[in-house]
N, C-alpha and C positions, 0 to 999 in steps of 0.2 A: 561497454555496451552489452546488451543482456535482449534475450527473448528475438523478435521477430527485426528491427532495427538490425538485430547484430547477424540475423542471416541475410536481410540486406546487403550488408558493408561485408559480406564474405563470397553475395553473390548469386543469394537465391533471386528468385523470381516473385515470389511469394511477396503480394504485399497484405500488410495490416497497419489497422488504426487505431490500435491501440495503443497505451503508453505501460513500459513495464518501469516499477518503480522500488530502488533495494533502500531500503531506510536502516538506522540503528534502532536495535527496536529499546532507546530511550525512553523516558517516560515523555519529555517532551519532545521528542517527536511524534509520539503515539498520538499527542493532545493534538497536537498540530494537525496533523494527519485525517483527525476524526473531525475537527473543527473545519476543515478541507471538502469532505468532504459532505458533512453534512449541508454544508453551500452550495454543493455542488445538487444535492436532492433529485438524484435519477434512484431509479427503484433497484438496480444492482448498484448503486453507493452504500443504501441501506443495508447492503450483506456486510460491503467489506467495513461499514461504522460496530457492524457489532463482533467482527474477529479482529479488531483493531481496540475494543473495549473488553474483551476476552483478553487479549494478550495485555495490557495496560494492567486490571486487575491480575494479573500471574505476576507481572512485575513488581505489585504493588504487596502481593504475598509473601513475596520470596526477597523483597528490598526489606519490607515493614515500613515505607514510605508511600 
């Protein structure tokens, strides 16, 4: 457990509604991911679709795939 859940489960008080999420940064995870959340279409999804298509293209540099 990772982020605000994991001070939870340790005891804070603190709560949040978010969700923290650790991926491999795969290629098809990345597809996944952006495919995710472009479904999803809140206007902070649209941040995280383009450093999630940033990291995809690095991978896709540095693979040659």
């Amino acid at each position: 457990m990772i982020g605000g859940w994991a001070a939870i489960i340790h005891g804070s008080a603190r709560v949040t509604l978010d969700v923290d999420v650790v991926y491999r940064r795969h290629r098809d995870n990345l597809e996944r991911l952006i495919q995710l959340k472009r479904a999803a279409g809140r206007p902070k999804d649209f941040e995280v679709i383009g450093e999630l298509q940033a990291l995809l293209e690095e991978r896709r540099k540095l693979t040659g795939s």
